[in-house]
ZAKOL-509460 format. One record per residue: x, y, z of N, C-alpha, C, CB in turn. Coordinates in steps of 0.02 Angstrom, whole numbers, padded with zeros to 5 digits, always signed. Glycine has a CB too. Layout:
N
XYZXYZXYZXYZ/...
***
This chain:
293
-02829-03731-03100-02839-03686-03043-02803-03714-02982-02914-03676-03029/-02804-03672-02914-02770-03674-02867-02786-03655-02805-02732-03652-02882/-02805-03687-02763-02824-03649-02693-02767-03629-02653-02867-03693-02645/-02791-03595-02608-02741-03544-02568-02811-03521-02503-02703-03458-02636/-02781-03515-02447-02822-03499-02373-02804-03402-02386-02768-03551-02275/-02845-03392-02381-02857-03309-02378-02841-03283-02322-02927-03284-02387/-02802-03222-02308-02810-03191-02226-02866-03149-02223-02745-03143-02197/-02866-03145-02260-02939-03084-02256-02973-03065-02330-02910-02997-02221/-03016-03052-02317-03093-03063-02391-03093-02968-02406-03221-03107-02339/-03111-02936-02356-03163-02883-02349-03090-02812-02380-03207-02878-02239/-03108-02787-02430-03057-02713-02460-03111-02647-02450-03031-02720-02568/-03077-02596-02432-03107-02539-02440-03124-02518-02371-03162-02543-02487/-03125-02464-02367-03134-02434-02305-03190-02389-02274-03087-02403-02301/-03203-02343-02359-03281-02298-02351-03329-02330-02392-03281-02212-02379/-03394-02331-02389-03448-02329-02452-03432-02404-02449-03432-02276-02537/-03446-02438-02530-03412-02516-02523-03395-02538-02522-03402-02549-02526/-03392-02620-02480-03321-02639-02473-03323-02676-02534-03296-02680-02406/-03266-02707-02557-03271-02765-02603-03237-02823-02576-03242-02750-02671/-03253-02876-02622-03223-02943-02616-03212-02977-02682-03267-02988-02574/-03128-03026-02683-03130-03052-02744-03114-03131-02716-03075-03014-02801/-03156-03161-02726-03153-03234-02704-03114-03271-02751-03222-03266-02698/-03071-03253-02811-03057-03275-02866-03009-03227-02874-03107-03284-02914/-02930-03265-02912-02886-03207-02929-02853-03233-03016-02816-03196-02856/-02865-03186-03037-02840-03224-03128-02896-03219-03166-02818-03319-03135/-02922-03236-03223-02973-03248-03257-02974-03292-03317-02993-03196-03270/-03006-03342-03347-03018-03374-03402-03045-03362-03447-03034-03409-03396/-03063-03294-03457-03104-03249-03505-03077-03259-03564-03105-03173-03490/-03020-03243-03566-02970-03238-03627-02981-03166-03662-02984-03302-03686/-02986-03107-03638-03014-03053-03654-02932-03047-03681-03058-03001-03595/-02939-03014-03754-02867-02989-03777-02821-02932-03727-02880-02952-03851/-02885-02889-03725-02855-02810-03688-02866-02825-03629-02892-02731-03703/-02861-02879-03588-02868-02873-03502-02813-02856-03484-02886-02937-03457/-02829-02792-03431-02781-02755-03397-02753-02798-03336-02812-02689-03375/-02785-02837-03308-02749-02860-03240-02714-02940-03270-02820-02870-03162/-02678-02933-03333-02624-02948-03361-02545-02915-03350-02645-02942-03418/-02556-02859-03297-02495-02819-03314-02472-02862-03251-02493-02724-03317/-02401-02852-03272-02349-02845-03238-02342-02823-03171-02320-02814-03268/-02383-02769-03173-02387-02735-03077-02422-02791-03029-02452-02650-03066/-02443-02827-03046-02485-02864-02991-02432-02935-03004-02587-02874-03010/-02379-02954-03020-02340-02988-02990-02372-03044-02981-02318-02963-02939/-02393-03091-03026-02435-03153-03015-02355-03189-03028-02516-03172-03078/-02364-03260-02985-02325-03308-02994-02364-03389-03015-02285-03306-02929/-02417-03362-03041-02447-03423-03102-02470-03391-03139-02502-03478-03088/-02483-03440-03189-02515-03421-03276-02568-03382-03237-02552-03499-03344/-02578-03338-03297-02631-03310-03292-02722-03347-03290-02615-03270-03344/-02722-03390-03334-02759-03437-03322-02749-03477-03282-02770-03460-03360/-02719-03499-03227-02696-03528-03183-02757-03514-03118-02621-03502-03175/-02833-03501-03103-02878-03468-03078-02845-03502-02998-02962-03482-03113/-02839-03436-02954-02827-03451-02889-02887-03439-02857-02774-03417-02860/-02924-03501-02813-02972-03462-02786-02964-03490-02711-03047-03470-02823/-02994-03435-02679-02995-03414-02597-03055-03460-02567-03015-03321-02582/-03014-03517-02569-03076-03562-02521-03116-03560-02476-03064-03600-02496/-03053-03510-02428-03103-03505-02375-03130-03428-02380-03069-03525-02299/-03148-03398-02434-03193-03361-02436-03254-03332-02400-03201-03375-02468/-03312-03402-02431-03375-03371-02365-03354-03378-02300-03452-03413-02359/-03292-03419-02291-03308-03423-02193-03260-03348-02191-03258-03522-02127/-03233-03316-02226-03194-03249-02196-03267-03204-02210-03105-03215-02249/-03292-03201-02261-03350-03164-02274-03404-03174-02210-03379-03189-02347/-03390-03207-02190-03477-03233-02141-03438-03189-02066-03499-03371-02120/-03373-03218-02066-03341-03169-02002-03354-03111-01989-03279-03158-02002/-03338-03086-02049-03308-02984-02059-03393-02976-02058-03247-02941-02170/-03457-03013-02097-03516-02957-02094-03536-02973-02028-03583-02961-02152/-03536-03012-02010-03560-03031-01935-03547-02980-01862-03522-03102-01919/-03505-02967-01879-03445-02944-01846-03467-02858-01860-03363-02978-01887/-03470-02825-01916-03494-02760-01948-03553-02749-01918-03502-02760-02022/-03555-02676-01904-03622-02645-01870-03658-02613-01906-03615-02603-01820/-03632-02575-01962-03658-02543-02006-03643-02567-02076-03643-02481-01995/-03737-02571-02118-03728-02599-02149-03703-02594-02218-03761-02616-02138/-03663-02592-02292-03667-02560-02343-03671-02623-02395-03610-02508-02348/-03638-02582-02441-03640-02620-02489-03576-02668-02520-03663-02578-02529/-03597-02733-02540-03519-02769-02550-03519-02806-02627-03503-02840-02481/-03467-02755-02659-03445-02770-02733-03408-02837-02745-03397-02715-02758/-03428-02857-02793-03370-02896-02826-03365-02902-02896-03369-02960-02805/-03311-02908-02919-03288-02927-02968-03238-02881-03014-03338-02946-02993/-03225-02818-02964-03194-02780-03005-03111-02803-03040-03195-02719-02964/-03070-02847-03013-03006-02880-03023-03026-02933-03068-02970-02905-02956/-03088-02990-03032-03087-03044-03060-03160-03062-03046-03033-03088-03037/-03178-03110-03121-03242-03111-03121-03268-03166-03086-03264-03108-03180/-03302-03146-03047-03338-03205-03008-03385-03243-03034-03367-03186-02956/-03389-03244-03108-03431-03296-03134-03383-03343-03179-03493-03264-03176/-03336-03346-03158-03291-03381-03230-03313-03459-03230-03187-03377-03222/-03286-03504-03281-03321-03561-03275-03303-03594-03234-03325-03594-03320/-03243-03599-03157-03248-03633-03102-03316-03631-03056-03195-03612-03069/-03335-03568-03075-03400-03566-03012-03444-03617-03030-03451-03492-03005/-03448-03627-03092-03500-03690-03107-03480-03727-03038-03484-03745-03191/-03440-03756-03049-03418-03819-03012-03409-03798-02922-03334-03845-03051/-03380-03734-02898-03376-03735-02828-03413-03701-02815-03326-03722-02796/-03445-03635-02834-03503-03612-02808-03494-03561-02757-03539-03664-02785/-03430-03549-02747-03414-03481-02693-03440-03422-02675-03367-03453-02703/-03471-03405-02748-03484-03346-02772-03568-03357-02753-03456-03333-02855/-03604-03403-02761-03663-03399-02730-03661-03410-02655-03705-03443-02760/-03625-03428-02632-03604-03433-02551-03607-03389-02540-03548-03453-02522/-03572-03337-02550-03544-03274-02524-03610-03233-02525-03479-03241-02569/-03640-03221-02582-03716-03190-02594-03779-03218-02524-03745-03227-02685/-03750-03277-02510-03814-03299-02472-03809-03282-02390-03823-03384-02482/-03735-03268-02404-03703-03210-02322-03721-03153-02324-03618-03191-02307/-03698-03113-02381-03723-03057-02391-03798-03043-02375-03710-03045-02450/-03853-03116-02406-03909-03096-02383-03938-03112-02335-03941-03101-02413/-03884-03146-02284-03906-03184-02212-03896-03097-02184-03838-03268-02168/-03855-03084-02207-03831-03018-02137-03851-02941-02157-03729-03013-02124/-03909-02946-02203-03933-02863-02228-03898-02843-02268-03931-02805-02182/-03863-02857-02282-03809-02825-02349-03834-02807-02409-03756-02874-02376/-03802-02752-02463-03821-02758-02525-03769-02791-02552-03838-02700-02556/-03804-02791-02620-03726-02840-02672-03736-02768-02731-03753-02967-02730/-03668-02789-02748-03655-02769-02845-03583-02789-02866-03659-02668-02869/-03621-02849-02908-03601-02893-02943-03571-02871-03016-03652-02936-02944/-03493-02858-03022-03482-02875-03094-03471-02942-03140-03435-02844-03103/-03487-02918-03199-03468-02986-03251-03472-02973-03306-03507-03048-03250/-03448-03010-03367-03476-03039-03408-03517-03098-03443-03454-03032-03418/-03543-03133-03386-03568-03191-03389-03608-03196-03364-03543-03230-03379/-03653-03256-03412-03725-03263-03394-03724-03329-03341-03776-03275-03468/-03679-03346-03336-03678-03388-03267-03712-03352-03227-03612-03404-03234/-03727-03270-03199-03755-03249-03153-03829-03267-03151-03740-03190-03152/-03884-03296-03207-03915-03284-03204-03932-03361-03158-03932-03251-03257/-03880-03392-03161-03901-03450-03107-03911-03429-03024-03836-03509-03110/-03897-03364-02984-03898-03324-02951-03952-03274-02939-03855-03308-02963/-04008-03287-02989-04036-03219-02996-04102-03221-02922-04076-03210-03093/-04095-03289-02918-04152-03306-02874-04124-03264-02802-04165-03400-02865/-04059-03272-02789-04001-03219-02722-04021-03142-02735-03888-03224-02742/-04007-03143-02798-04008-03067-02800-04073-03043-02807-03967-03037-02855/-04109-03056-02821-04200-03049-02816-04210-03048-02753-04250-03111-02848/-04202-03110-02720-04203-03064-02627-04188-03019-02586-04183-03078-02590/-04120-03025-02613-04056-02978-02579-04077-02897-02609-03959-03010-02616/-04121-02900-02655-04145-02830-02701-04205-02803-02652-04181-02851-02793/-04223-02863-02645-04304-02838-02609-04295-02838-02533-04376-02899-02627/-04226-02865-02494-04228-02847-02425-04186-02768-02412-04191-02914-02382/-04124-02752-02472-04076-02694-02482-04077-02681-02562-03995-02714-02453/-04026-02687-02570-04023-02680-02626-03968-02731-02672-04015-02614-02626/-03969-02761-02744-03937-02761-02759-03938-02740-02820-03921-02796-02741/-03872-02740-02867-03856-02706-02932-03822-02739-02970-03827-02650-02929/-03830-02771-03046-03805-02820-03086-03773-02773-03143-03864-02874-03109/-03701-02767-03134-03657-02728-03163-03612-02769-03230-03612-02704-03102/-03641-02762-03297-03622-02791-03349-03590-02763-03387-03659-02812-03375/-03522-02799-03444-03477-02761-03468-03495-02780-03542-03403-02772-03439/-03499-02725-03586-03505-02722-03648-03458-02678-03697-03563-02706-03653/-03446-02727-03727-03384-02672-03780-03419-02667-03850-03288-02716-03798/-03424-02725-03874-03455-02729-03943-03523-02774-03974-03402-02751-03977/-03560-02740-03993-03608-02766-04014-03611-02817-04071-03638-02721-04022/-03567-02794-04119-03545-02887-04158-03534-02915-04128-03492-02911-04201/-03574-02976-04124-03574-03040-04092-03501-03089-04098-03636-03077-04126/-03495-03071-04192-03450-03112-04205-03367-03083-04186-03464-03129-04279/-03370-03009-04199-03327-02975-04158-03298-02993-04100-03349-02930-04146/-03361-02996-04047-03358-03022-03983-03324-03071-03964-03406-03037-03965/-03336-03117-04000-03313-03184-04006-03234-03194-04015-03349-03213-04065/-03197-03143-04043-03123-03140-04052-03083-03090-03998-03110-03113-04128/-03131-03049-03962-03089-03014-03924-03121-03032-03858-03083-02939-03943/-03172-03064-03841-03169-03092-03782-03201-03176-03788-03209-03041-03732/-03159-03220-03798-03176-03281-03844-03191-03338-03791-03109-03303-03900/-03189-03320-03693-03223-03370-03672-03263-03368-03627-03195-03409-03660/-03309-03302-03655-03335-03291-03611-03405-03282-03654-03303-03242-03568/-03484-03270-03653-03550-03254-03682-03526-03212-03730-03607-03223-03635/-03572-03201-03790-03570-03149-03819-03597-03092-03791-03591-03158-03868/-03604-03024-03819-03655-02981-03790-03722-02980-03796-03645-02931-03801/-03725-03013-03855-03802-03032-03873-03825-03075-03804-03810-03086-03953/-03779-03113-03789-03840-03157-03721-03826-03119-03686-03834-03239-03681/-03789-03072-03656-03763-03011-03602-03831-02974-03606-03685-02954-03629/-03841-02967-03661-03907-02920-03651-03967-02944-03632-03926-02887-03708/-03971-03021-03662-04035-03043-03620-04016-03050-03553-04068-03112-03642/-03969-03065-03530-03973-03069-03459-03971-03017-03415-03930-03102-03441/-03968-02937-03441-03999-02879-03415-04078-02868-03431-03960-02824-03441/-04067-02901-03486-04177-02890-03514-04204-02936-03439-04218-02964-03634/-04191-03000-03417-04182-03051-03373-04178-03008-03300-04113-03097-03395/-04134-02972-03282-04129-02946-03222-04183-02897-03214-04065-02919-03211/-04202-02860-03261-04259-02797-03260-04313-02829-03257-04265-02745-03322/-04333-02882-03273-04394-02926-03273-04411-02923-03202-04384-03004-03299/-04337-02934-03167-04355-02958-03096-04374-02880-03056-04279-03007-03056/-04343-02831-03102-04333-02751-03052-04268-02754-03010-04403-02736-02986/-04214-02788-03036-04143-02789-03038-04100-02735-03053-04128-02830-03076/-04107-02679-03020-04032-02609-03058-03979-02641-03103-03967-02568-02983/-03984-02615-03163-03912-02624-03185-03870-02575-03202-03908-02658-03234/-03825-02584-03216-03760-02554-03258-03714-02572-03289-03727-02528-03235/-03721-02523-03349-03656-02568-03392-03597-02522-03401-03680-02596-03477/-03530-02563-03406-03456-02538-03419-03467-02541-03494-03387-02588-03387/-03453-02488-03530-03446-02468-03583-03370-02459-03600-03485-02415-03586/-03328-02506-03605-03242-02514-03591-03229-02579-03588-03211-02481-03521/-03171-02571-03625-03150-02542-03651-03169-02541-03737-03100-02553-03626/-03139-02484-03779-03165-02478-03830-03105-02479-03877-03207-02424-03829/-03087-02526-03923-03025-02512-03952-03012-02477-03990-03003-02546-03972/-02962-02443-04012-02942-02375-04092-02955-02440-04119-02840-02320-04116/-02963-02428-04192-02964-02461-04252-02996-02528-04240-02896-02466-04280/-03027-02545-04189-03069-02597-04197-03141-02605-04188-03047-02634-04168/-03168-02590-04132-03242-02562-04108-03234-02490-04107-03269-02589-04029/-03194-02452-04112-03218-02364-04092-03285-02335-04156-03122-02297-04107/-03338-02373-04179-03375-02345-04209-03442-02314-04186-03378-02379-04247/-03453-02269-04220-03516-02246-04219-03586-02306-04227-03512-02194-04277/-03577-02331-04258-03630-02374-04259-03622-02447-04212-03640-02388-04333/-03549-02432-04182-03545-02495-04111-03570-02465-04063-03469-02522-04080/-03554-02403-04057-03585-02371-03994-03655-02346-03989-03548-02318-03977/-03676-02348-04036-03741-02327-04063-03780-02384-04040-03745-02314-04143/-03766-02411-04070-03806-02522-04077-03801-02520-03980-03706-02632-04138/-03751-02524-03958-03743-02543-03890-03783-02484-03837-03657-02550-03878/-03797-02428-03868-03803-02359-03820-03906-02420-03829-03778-02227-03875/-03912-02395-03892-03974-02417-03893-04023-02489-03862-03973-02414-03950/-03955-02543-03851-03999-02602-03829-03998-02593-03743-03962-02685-03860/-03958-02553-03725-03970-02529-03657-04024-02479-03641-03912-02502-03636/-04051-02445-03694-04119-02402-03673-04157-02445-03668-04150-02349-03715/-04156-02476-03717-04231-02531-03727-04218-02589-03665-04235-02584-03827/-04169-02637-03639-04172-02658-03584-04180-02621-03518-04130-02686-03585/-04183-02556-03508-04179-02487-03471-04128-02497-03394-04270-02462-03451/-04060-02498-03449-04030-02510-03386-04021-02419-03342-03946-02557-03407/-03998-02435-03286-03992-02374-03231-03951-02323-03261-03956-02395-03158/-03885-02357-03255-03822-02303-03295-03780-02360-03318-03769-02239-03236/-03726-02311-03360-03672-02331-03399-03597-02296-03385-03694-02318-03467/-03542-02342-03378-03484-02293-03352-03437-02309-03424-03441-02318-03261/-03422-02246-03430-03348-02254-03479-03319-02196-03473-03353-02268-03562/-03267-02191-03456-03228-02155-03445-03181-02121-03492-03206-02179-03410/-03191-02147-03554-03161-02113-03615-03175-02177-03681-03066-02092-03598/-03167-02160-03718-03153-02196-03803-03092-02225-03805-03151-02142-03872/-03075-02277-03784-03011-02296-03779-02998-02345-03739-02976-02252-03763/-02927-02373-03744-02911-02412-03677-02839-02408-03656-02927-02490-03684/-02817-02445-03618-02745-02412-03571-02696-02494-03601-02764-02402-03440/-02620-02485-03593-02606-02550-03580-02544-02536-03543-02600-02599-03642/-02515-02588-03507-02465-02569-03453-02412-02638-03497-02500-02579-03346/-02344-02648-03460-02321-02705-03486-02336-02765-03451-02259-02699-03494/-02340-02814-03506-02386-02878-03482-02459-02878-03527-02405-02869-03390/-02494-02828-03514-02552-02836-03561-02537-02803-03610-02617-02817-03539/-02494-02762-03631-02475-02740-03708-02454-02795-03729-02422-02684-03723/-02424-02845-03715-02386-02886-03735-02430-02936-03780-02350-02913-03678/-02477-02961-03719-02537-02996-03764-02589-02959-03805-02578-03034-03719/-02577-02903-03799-02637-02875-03836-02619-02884-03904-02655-02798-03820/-02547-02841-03927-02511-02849-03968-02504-02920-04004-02462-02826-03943/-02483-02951-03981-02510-03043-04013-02562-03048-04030-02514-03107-03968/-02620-03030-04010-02686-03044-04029-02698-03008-04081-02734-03034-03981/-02668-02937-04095-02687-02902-04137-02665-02946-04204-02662-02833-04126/-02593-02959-04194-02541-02997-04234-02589-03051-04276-02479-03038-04180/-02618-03083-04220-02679-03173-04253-02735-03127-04279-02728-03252-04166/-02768-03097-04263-02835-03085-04283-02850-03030-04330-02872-03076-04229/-02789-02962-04313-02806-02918-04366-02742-02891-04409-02844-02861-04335/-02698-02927-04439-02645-02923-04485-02625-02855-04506-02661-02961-04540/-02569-02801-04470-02551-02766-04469-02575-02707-04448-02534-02774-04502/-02609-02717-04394-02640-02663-04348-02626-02651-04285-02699-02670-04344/-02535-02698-04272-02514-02680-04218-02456-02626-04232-02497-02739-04181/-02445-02632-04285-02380-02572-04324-02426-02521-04325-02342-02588-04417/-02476-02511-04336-02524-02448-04326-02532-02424-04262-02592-02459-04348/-02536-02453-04218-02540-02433-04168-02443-02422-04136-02595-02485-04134/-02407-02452-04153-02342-02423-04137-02337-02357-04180-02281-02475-04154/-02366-02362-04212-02343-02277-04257-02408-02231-04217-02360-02277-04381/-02455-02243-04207-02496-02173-04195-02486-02180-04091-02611-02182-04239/-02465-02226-04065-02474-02211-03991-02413-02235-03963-02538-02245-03956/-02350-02272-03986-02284-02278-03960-02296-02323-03916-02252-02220-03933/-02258-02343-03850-02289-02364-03783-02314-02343-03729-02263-02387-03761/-02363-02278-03751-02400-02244-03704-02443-02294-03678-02436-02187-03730/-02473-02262-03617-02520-02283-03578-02604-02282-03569-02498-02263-03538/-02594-02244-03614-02668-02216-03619-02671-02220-03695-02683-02134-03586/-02733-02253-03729-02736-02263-03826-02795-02245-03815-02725-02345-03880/-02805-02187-03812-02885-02151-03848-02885-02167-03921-02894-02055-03845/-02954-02155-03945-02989-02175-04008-02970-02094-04045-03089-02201-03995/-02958-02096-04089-02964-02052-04135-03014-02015-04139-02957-02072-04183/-03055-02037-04129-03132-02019-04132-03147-02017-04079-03178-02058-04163/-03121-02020-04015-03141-02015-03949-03174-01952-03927-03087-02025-03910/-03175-01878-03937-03207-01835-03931-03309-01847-03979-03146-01778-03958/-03297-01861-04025-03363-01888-04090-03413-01933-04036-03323-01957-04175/-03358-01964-04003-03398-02041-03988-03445-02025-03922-03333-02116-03965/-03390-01968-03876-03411-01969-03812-03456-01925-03801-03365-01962-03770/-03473-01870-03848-03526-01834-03864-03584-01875-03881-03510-01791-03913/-03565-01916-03934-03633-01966-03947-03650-02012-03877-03615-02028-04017/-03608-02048-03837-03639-02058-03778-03659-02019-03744-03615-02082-03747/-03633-01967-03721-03689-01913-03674-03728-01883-03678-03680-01875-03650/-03746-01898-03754-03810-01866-03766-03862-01915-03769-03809-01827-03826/-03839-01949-03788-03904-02027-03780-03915-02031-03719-03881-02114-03803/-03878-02025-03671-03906-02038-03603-03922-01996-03587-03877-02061-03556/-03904-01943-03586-03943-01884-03566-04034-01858-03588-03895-01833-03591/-04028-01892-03674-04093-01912-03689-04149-01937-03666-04089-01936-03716/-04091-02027-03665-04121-02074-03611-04148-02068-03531-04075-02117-03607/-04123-02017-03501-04119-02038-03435-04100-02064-03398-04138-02049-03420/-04011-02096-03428-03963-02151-03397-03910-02105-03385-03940-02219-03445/-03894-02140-03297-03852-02099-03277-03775-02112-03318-03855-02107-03200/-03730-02076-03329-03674-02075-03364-03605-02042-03333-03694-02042-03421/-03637-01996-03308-03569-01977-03258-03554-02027-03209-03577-01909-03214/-03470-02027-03224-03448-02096-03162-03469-02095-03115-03385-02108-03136/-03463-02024-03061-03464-02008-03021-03541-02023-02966-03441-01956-03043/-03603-02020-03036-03661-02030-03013-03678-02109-03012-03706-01989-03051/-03638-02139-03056-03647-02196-03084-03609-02228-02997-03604-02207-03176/-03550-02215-02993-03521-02231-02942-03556-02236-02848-03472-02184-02956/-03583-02166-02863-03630-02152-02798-03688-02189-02779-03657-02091-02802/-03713-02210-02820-03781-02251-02849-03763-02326-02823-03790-02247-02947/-03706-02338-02858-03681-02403-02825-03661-02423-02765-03640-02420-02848/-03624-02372-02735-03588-02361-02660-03665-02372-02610-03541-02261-02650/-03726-02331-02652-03784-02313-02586-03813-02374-02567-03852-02259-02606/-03812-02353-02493-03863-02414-02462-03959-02357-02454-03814-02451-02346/-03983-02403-02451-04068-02387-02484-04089-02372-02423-04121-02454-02525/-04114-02288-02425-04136-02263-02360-04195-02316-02300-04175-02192-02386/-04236-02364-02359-04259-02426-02312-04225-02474-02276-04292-02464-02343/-04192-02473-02311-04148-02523-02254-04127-02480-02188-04068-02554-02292/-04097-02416-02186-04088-02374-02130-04137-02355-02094-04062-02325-02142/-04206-02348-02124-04271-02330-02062-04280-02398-02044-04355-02290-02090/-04268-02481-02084-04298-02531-02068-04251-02544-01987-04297-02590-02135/-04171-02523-02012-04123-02536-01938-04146-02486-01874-04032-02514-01955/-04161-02426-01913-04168-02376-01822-04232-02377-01813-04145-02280-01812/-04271-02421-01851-04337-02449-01805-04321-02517-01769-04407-02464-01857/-04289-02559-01756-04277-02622-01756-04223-02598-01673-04239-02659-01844/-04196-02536-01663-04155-02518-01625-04198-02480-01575-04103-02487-01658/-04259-02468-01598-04297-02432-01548-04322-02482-01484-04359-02398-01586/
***
């Protein structure tokens, strides 16, 4: 890894802002998209750059902010990768967020968060926060080859069973989903179901499928090459170098998710899923224009 001085922390302009205190990832996820080419990295990808001075830009910008919302992270890069063990930014930043009224929502795949949970248990009970987890496949051992350094989903799920204990919102990314590797009925089935029973909030997926740009086709394609022996010529014959690789079964699949949630009572449309996350908690707004009286 690599430090670098940040000019500024705080993205977004309406609803929430985000922050990525971390740029790159050590996941080793085969299909990671912010592998492409468009974002112009000039180190390895594993090469983790992180923004040292992070909380002191973070402590500026909320201090500084009059109105309060909500502040994401992790959508680029995961703020639990295994540097945080060691520097701890990522709980810094949470403990600004909960110095200054803020909500959080936190993405990951890692149960490193649950070293955090004690932040977000506060930060829940003064605003709000929301523990946003990514699940593709429910084989464990699966798991293990397409995202090989990071938890399985099996501990992913206790550590949403873990957050609901506390009365923690969650949500899970249901994405990406590969053709010919997880696009099953009984992956999505297995995964739709351990999210009722942990009762998470909502679930976003946006289709049966996943995207690749150049740069992450590149590695995806290799990986396919090591792990699943001639299932990257399959995919040059049924999708070319398009951009978009829906599942074959992508219409089958996405019916079977929206109806489980719709069953369930989990929100599923992005849009709601999205809104849900963006909102700051009408208590916190009567707690401020009483506090102003």
């Amino acid at each position: 890894m690599h430090f670098v001085d940040a000019k500024g922390i705080l993205n977004g302009n309406n609803g929430m802002r985000g922050i990525n205190v971390y740029r790159r990832c050590s996941h080793g996820c085969i299909y990671c998209g912010s592998r492409s080419a468009c974002y112009q990295f000039t180190h390895d990808f594993e090469d983790i750059e992180v923004k040292r001075n992070a909380p002191e830009l973070l402590e500026k910008a909320l201090k500084s902010k009059r109105k309060k919302c909500m502040i994401g992270t992790g959508a680029m890069s995961d703020p639990y990768m295994h540097c945080e063990e060691e520097l701890g930014i990522t709980r810094k930043c949470l403990e600004i967020i909960l110095k200054y009224g803020f909500g959080a929502a936190v993405q990951t795949k890692s149960d490193r968060i649950l070293r955090d949970i004690d932040l977000l248990d506060e930060i829940n009970r003064n605003t709000k926060a929301v523990v946003q987890m990514t699940l593709t496949t429910y084989d464990d051992e699966l798991c293990s080859i397409i995202e090989p350094n990071v938890c399985t989903t099996g501990r992913r799920i206790e550590v949403l069973s873990e957050m609901q204990k506390r009365g923690i919102p969650t949500v899970v990314w249901l994405t990406p989903v590969l053709p010919f590797v997880n696009d099953t009925k009984e992956n999505i089935s297995s995964i739709l179901d351990e999210c009722i029973r942990v009762g998470v909030k909502g679930i976003i997926c946006f289709d049966m499928g996943l995207t690749l740009r150049e740069g992450d086709r590149e590695y995806y394609y290799a990986a396919l090459d090591r792990y699943f022996p001639g299932l990257k010529e399959k995919y040059i014959k049924t999708y070319g170098f398009s951009y978009s690789l829906p599942s074959p079964d992508s219409k089958e699949l996405m019916d079977l998710f929206r109806n489980t949630c719709r069953e369930a009572g989990i929100m599923y449309r992005p849009e709601d899923c999205f809104s849900y996350l963006n909102d700051l908690p009408e208590k916190y707004e009567q707690l401020n224009l009483f506090d102003q009286l």
